[in-house]
C-alpha positions in Angstrom: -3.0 -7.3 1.6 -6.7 -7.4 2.2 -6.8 -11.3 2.3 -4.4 -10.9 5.1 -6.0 -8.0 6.5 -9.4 -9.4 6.8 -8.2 -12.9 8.5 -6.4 -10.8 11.0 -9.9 -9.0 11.4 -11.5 -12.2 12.3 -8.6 -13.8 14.5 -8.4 -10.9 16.5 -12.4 -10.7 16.8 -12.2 -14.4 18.0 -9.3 -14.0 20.0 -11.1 -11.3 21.9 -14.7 -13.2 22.3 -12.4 -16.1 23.3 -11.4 -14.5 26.6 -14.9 -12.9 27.4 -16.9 -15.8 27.5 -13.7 -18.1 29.3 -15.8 -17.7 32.0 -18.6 -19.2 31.2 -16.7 -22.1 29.1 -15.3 -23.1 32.5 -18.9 -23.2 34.1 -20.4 -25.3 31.4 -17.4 -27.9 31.1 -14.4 -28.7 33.4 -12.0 -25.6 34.1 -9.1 -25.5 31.8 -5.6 -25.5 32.9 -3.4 -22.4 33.5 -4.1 -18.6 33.9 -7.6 -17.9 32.8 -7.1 -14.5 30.3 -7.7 -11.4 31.6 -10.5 -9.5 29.9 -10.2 -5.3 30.6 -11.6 -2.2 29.2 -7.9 -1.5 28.4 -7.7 -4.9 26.5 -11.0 -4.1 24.8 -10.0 0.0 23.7 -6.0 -2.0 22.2 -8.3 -4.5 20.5 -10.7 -1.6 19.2 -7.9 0.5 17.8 -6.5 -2.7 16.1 -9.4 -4.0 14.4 -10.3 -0.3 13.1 -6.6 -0.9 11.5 -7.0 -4.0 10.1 -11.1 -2.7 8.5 -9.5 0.3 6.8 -7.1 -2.0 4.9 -10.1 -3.8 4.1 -12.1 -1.3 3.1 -8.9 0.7 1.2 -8.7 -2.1 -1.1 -12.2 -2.4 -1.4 -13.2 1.4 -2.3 -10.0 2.7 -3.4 -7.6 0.6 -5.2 -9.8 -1.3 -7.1 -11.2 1.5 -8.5 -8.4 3.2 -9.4 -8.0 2.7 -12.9 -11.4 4.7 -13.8 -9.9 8.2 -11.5 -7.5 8.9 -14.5 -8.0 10.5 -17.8 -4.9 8.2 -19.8 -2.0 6.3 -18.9 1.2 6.5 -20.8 4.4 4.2 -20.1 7.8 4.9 -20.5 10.3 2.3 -20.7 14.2 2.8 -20.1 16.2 2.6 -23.4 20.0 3.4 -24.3 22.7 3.0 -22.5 24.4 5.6 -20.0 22.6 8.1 -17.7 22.4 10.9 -20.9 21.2 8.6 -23.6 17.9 7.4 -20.9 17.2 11.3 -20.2 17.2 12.1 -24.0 15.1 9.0 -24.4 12.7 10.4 -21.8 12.3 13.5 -23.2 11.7 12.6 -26.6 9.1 10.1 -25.3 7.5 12.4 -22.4 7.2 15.4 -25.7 5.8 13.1 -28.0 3.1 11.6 -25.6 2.2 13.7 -22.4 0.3 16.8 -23.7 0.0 18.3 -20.3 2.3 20.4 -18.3 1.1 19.2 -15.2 0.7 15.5 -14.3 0.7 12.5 -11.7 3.4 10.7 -12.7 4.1 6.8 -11.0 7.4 4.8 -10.6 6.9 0.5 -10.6 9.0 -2.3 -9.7 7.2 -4.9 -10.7 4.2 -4.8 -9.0 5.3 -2.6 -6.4 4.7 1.5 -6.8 8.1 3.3 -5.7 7.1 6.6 -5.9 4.0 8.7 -6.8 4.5 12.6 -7.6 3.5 15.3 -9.7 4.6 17.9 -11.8 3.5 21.5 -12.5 5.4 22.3 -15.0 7.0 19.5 -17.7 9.6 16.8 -17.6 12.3 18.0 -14.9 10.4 17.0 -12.0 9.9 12.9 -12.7 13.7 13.3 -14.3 15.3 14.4 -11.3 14.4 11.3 -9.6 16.7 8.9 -12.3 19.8 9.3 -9.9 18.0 8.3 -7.0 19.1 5.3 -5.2 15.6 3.1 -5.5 15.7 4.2 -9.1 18.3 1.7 -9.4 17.3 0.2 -12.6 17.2 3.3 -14.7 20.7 5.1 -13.3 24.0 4.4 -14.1 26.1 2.6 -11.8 
């Protein structure tokens, strides 16, 4: 996302010098053909706004994501076993007993790379549970 971000950054920054200085490309060689662009305070405020867009991207990957992994004190992973909607909540509960000692927690639901869901709970397992008959849960409910 940030590649993408970033060459949008500069494509738009180019874009933008592009049809300031059109002006004075058509003075120093033979006019080009068609409109020339319009260049406008309202043009330059839309480009503003989008390049500010496309910078926090940049910088959100930059400052934030990367250094996620050091903003958290452990990271446990449960992964779906048995068969049948009753068997995975037992399974979860065992597993969220045995290895979470806290009450309260930020708890984070993947596919494949992509995060789902991010909540937290005040007060044990019921809150990330409730979420298993959800439909973007699909892999861990029962059909």
């Amino acid at each position: 996302m940030a590649k993408h971000a970033a060459h949008a950054f500069d494509r738009k920054l180019e874009d933008l010098f592009w049809d300031r200085t059109h002006w004075l490309r058509n003075q120093v060689r033979a006019p080009s053909r068609g409109k020339a662009p319009t260049f406008s305070r309202l043009k330059v405020n839309k480009a503003i706004a989008e390049l500010k867009a496309l910078t926090t991207k940049c910088l959100l990957r930059k400052h934030a994501i990367d250094r996620f992994p050091d903003l958290f004190d452990q990271k446990k992973q449960w992964h779906v076993s048995g068969h049948g909607a009753d068997k995975k909540r037992k399974a979860f509960v065992t597993w969220f007993d045995m290895s979470i000692p806290h009450s309260n927690c930020v708890y984070v639901f993947w596919a494949g790379k992509k995060c789902r869901y991010v909540g937290r709970t005040l007060n044990g397992k019921g809150r990330p549970q409730s979420h298993f008959d959800r439909n973007w849960f699909g892999g861990y409910r029962e059909s």
